[in-house]
N, C-alpha and C positions, 0 to 999 in steps of 0.2 A: 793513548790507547790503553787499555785495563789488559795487567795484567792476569793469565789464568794459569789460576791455583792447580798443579796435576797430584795423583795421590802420592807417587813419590815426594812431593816438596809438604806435604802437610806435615803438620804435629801428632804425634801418638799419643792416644788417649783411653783412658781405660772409665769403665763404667762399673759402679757397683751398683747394685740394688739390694735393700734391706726388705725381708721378709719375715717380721717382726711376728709369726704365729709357727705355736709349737702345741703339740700336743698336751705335754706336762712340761717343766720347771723342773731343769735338775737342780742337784744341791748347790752347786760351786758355782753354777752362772751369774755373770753381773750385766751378761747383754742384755738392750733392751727387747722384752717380747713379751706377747700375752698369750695367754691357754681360752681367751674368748673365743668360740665360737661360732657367733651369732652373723648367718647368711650377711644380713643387713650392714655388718664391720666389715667385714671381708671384700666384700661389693663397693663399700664405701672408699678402700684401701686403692682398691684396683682400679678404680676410676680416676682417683687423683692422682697417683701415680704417672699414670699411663697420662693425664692432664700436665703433669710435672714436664715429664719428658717430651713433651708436645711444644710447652715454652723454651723448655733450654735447648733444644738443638740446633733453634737460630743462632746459639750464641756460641755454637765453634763449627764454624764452615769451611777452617782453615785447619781442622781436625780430621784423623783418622783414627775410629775406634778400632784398635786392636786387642782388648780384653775386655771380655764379658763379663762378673763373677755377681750370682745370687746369693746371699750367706743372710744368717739370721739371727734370733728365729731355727725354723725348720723348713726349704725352700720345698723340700721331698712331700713334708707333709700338706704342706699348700695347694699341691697337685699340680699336673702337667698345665692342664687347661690356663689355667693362672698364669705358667710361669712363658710361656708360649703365647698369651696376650701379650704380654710386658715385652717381651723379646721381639715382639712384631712391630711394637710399636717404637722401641729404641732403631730396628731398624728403618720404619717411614721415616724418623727425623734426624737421624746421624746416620753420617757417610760408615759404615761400618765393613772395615777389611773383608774378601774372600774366607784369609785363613784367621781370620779372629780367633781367640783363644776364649770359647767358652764356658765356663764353670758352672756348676749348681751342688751347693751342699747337701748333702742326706744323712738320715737315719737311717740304721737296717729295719725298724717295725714299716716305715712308709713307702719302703722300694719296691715296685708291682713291678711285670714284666712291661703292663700294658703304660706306666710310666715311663719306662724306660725305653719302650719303642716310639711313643708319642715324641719325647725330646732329643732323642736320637735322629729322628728325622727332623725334626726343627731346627736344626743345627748345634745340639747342644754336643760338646767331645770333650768335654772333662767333668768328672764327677770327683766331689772331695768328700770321702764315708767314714761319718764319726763312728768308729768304735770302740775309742777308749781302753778297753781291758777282754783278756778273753776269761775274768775270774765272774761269773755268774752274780756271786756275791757281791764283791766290787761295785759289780755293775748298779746293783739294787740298792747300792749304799748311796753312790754317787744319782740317787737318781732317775738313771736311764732306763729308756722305755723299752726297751730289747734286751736277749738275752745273747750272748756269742755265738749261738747255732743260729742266728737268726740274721748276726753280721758275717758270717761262712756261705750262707745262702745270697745272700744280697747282693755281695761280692761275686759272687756268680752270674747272679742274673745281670750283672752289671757288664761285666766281660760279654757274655752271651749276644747281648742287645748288640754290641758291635762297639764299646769303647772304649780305646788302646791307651789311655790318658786318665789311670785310677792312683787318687791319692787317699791315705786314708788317716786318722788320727787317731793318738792313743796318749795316753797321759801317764806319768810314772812321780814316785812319791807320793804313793796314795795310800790312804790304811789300812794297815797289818799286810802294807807290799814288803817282801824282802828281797834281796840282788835277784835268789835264784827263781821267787815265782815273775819277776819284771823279765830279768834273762828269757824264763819259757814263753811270755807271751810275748817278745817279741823274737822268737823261734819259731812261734806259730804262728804269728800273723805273716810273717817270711813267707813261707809255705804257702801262700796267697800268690803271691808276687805281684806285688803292688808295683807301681811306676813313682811313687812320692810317697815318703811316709813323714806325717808333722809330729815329732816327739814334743810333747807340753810338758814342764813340769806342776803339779799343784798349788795353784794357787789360791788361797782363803782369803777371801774381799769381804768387806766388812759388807754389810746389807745382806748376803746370801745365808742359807738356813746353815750350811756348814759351819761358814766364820763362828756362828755362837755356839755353835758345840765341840770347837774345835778344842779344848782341852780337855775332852774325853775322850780325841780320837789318836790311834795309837800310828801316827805319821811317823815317815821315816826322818831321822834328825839329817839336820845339814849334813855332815860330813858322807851322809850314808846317801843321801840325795845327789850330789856332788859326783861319788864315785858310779851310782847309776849312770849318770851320766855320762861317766868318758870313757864308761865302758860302753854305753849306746855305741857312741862314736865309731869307736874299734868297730864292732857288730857290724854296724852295719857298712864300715868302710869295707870290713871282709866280704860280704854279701853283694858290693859294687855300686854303694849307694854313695855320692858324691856329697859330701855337707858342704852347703852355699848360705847359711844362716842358721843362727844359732839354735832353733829349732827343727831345724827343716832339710831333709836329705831327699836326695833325686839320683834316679839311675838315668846316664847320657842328658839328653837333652830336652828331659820332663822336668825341670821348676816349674815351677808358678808362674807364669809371666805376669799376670795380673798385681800377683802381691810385690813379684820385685818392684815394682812400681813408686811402692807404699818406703822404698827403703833405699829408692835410688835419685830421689827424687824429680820422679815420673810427676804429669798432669792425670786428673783423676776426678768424676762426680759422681758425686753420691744423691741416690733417689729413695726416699725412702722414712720414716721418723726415726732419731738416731744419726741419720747417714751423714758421714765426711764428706770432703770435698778439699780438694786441691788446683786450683783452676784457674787460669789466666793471672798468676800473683797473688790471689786471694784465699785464704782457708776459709773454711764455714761449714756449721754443721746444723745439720734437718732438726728442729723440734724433737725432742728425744718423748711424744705422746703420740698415739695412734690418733687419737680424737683431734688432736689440736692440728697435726698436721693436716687432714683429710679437711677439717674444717678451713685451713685457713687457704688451700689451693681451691677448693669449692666459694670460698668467699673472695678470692686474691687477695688475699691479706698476706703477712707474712709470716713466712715458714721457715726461715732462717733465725734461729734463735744466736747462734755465736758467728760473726766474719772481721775479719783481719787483714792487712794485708802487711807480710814478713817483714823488716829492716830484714837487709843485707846481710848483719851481725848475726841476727838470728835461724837465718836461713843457713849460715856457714854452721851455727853449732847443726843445724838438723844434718849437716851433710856429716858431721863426727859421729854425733849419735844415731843415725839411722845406717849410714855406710860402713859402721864399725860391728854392724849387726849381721854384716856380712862377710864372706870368705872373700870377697873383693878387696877389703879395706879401703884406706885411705889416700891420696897422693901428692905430694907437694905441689908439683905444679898445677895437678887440675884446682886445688883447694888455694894456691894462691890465686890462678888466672881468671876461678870463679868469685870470690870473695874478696879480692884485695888485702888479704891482711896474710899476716908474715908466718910462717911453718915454721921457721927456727923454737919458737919457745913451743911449741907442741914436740918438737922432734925432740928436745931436751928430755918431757914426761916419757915417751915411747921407750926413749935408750932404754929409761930406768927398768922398765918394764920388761921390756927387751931381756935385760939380763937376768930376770925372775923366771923368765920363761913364757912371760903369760902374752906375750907379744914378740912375732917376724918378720922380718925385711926382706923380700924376695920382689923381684921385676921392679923396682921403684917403687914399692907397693908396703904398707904397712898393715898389717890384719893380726886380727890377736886367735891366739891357737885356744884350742876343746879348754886347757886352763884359765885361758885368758876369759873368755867368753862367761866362766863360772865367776869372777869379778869384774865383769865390763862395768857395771855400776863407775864399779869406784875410779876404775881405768877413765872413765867418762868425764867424772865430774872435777878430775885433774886436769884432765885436756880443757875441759872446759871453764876453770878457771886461770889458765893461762890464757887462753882466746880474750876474757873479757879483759883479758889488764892489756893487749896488745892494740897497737896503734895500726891503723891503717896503713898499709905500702905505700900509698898516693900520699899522702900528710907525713911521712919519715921521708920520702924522697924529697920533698919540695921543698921540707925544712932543713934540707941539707945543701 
């Protein structure tokens, strides 16, 4: 007799989708996206897509999607209409939870009310609102299509529509910032009262228009970036905002649940050109072209440009470096019971750490403090060359 699957026995599964159009192209992005406009891409987009998701949902029935997330691109600017086909259609072909956790990115220039009541009733209860800076200037350096009065209003109309699940984003180490104008903007974004706020620091990628102008711009140097930083921390611990990842602070029990996903290693598909995927053992990522993707779902050809499927080995380093990226950290047992291989020569690196400061031992549990996090890098790739020299548990036990 066949057994039946009930939702409590299923797998958690989260879904992203990639909305690869934005208005303009700010400076420092290296996602992939286009400023095309043309009816005919757009139409092309949402067809395949919605074709995408039409195939793969035979392929986890053993799945329960409990996070939603649209990110881009610009999901705001793409409009309700769009993002509410796609949402329709992930849920015809996956079992998707009651309380899923749904997200969609915005801009302040592209937030209408009448957006916001469109997907508010769609089922959408979480909104993530890039505002970056509330320095006008800033703003127009870096790019962005809005001005601060325009992410104060947005912010509002966002509340108003009825959604108790607002995260927002701002960036610091940016040019001619110093402690105290980063301190006032996030005093005033405060003053909002967000549910999430994603602090980013500046980062210049090579391809982007900033990278090559970047030594005429007057950045804050490391050390001054650094102390922004763990003064964020304070901030915003004092204002009751919980740090769960090294960018990323939450009052009570607003995280992410979609991105924890990305860091605990959660199952996860990506729809979309560009988009990841984590999914029954296998990595793989979408055709990073608008054209090539839409063409090769239109033709069934393929649309997986990169797939893999983990060693063991490697799967354990992703649990150091993605788990250490959290306030959760690390733990011997789960990291030996999952991986087989041995915690001792990792717990040797941590002590060392440990006594620098940059790393605590609390609940069984090793996670690196506001310092630590400012060189996880290097914390990383210590642990991580002790993992490759060590022998499996299974092959030391039997050789003994």
């Amino acid at each position: 007799m066949a057994l039946i699957t009930t939702k409590k026995d299923k797998h958690p599964l989260g879904i992203y989708v990639h909305i690869p159009f934005c208005r303009s192209r700010c400076q420092y992005c290296d996602f992939y996206s286009t400023t095309c406009k043309e009816d005919k891409l757009i139409d092309g987009y949402m067809k395949a897509v919605c074709s995408h998701i039409e195939e793969t949902g035979p392929l986890a029935p053993n799945h329960i999607v409990d996070t939603i997330y649209f990110g881009g691109g610009t999901p705001s600017f793409f409009g309700a209409e769009g993002l509410a086909t796609i949402l329709t259609a992930i849920r015809r072909n996956f079992d998707v939870a009651g309380d899923a956790e749904i997200t969609f990115e915005a801009n302040p220039d592209s937030v209408s009310d009448n957006l916001l009541r469109r997907l508010r009733a769609e089922g959408f209860n979480r909104v993530s609102l890039g505002i970056q800076s509330d320095d006008d200037v800033i703003l127009e350096q870096l790019g962005r299509p809005h001005d601060y009065a325009q992410a104060v209003t947005a912010f509002q109309r966002i509340r108003k529509a009825g959604f108790d699940n607002v995260s927002v984003d701002l960036m610091f180490g940016l040019p001619n910032q110093t402690m105290n104008t980063w301190m006032q903007t996030l005093e005033n974004v405060l003053t909002l009262k967000p549910d999430h706020i994603s602090c980013y620091m500046l980062r210049l990628e090579e391809g982007t228009p900033m990278y090559d102008i970047r030594n005429f711009l007057r950045i804050p140097d490391d050390d001054m970036q650094a102390d922004m930083y763990l003064q964020t921390v304070e901030v915003l611990k004092k204002y009751g905002f919980r740090q769960y990842e090294i960018s990323n602070f939450a009052r009570k029990s607003k995280l992410s649940k979609h991105n924890m996903k990305y860091w605990t290693g959660g199952e996860w598909i990506g729809f979309g050109p560009s988009a990841s995927s984590d999914f029954a053992g296998k990595r793989y990522v979408c055709v990073p072209d608008l054209k090539k993707y839409v063409t090769a779902i239109r033709n069934k050809g393929q649309v997986i440009s990169d797939i893999s499927e983990l060693p063991i080995r490697e799967r354990a380093g992703d649990y150091l470096m993605l788990r250490l990226r959290t306030t959760t950290g690390i733990a011997r047992e789960e990291y030996e019971r999952q991986y087989l291989l041995p915690f001792d020569p990792l717990e040797e690196v941590l002590r060392r750490y440990q006594e620098t400061g940059h790393v605590r031992f609390t609940n069984e549990r090793w996670r690196l403090t506001p310092e630590g996090f400012l060189i996880s890098s290097a914390i990383i790739s210590d642990l991580l060359l002790e993992q490759d020299k060590s022998e499996p548990l299974a092959k030391r036990r039997f050789s003994h």
